[in-house]
N, C-alpha and C positions, 0 to 999 in steps of 0.2 A: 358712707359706712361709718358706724360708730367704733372711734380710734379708743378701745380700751390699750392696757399696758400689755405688753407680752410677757409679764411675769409669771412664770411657769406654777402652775396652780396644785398646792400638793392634795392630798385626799382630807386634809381634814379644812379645807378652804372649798367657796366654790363661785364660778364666774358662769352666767346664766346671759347668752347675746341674744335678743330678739333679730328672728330671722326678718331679714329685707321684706319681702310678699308680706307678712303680718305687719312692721311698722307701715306699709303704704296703706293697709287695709286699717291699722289703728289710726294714721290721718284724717283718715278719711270718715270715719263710723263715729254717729252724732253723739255718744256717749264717750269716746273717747278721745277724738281729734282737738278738743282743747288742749289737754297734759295726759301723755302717753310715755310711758319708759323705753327704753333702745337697747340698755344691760343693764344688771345689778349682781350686787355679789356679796362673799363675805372675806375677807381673807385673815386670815389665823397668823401673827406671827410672821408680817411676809418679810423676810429678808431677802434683802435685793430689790425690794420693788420701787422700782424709779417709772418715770413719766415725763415726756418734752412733749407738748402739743403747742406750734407756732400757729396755728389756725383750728381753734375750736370753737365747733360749730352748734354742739348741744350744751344742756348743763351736767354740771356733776357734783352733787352733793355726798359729803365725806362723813360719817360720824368714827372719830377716834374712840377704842373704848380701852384702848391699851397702847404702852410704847409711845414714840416720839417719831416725826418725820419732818424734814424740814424742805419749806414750801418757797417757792419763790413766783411771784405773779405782777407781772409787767415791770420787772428791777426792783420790784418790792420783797425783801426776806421778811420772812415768818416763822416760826417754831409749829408744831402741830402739836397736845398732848393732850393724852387721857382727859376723856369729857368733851370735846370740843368739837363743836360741829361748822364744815368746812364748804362753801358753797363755791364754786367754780362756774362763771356765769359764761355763756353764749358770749364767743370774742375775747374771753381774756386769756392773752399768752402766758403760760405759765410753763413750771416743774417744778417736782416733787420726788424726792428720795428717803426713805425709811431711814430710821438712824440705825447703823451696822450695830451698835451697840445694847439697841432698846428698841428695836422696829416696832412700827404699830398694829393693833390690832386694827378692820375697820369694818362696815359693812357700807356699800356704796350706791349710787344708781345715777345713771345717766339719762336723760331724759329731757321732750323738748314738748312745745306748743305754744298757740298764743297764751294762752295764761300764763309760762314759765315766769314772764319778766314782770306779771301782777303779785305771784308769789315769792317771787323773790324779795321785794317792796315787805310784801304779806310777816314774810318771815322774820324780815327786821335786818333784813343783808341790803343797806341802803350805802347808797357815796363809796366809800374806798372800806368798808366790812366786810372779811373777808372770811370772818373766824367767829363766831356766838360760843360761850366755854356754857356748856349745858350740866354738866357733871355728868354723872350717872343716870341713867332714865330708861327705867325696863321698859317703861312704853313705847319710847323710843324704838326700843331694840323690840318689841314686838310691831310696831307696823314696818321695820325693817324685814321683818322675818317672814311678815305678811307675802310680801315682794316674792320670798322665796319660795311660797307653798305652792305656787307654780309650777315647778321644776314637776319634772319626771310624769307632764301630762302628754306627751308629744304633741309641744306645740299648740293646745288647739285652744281655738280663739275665745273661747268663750271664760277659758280661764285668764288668759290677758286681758281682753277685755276687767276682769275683775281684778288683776295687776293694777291696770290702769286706775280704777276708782281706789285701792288700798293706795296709790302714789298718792293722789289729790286729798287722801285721807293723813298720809305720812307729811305733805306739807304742811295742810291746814291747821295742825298738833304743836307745831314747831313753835309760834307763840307761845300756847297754853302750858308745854313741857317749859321753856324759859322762865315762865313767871313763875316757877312753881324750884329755881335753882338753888331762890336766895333764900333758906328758912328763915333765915330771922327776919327780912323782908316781910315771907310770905305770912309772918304771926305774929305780925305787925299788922298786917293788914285786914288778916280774918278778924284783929279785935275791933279794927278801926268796922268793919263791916256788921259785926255781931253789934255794936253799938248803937250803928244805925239803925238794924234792925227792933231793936230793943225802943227806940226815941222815935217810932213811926207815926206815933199821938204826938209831935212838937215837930217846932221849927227849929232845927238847930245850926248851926251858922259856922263858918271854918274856921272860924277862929278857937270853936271849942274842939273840934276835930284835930287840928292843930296843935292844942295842948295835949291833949289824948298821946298825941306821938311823939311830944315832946320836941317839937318844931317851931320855926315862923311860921305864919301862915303860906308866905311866898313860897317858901324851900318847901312847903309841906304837900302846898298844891302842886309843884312840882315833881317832885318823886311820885306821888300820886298817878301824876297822868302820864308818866314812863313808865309805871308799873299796869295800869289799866286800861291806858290809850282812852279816858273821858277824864272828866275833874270831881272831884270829891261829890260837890250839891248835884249836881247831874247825877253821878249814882245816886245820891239819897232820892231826887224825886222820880228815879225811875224803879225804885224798890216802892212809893207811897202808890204810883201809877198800878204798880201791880198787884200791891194790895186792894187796890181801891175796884181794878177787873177783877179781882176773887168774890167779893163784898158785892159787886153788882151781878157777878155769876150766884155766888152761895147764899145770898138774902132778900128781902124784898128792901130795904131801908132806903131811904129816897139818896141821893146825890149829897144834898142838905147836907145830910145827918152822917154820911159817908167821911164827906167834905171835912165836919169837925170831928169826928173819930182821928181823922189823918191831920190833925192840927191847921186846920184852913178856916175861918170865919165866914171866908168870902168865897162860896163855893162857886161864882161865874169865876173867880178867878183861877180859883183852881180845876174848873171845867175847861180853860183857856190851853192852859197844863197840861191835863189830861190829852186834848186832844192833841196837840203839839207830839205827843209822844205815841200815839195809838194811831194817830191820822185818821179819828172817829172822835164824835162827842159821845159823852158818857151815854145819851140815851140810846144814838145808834149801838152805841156797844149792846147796850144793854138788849139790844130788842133784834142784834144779829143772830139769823140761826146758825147755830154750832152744833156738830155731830161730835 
């Protein structure tokens, strides 16, 4: 059984259990038996709501969007606060109490399968991460809500079942809503991007990237690839890659001529390129049919 809290649920909060019979039937069904939900919920304001689970067996991801609770997971104390999204993995002993004075708001879900512990990875909840501070994120709170548009079908499967893909849809977000936390990061980064797009005719090199932001090169390719999980020239030649599939889509112009458009002399070289990133050479692309 899934061990939600027995925090008495007032009317403007709401706690949604998937019945047993449908979790065995969501194991099992080839659309959903990877990552399938158990409960989820919203709770408003919950004063009083504590939690002891010494053997937990699903996951339980938290997003705070109000209030304070403070969190304790395997003799480890935490604070919980406004923005903060809280990931409770399969096996970790934990509890958790609303602060009497600031309780949080949260909307939750419990939920398990073999993917749980790829997405977890996925999410960026790696080693002893326990807590990602997300801020604010209507998207967030809309594939949360997604979870909830469930309710009030009696039960029936074909709306879990689509529960189920909004979870897989609610994890897979969790990066993209992160990267998008830090604005002056993220407008940092669209210039460093618009620049590349703009310098598709050159070869530009990290070390001008780098001044661009006002960095080492070191520190610069580092933030970098915390921020977009590849390195700088890796995006730039997979942004020339994809111009260069438009160009072979939208024109007749041979490779050649593609090749120095995209600042390349040495068009086997950069056919080399190409393929490396398409897992095709330019002509297969070129002469693949596409609907």
């Amino acid at each position: 059984m899934t061990q939600t809290s027995q925090w008495p649920v007032p009317k403007d909060s709401i706690r949604y259990v998937v019945p047993e019979p449908i979790i065995r039937l969501l194991a099992s069904h080839p659309l959903t038996r990877d990552l399938y939900p158990l409960a989820f919920g919203h709770y408003r304001r919950a004063v009083g709501h504590h939690m002891h689970r010494e053997h937990h067996h699903d996951n339980l991801l938290i997003y705070c969007t109000e209030g304070r609770a403070f969190l304790n997971v395997g003799g480890e104390p935490y604070t919980v606060e406004a923005g903060d999204l809280l990931l409770l993995p399969a096996g970790a002993n934990h509890r958790y109490t609303a602060d009497p004075d600031n309780p949080w708001t949260i909307h939750w879900v419990h939920y398990t399968g073999p993917l749980a512990e790829d997405f977890r990875h996925y999410m960026g909840f790696d080693g002893p991460t326990r807590i990602r501070h997300m801020g604010r994120q209507p998207r967030l709170l809309v594939d949360f809500n997604g979870l909830l548009s469930v309710r009030q079908t009696g039960f029936r499967v074909r709306g879990l079942i689509h529960a189920a893909n909004r979870l897989r849809q609610l994890l897979a977000a969790v990066p993209i809503n992160a990267d998008e936390t830090g604005h002056e990061r993220q407008a940092e980064l669209e210039t460093i991007h618009n620049y590349m797009r703009e310098h598709l005719d050159e070869r530009i090199s990290l070390e001008q990237l780098a001044d661009l932001a006002g960095l080492s090169p070191a520190h610069f390719a580092t933030r970098y690839r915390e921020q977009t999980g590849t390195s700088p020239i890796q995006h730039f030649l997979h942004l020339k890659v994809e111009r260069a599939c438009q160009m072979l889509d939208n024109s007749s112009l041979s490779f050649a001529d593609i090749s120095r458009r995209l600042g390349y002399d040495d068009a086997y070289y950069f056919s080399r390129l190409f393929k490396k990133v398409m897992g095709q050479s330019p002509r297969d692309y070129r002469h693949t049919a596409r609907h």
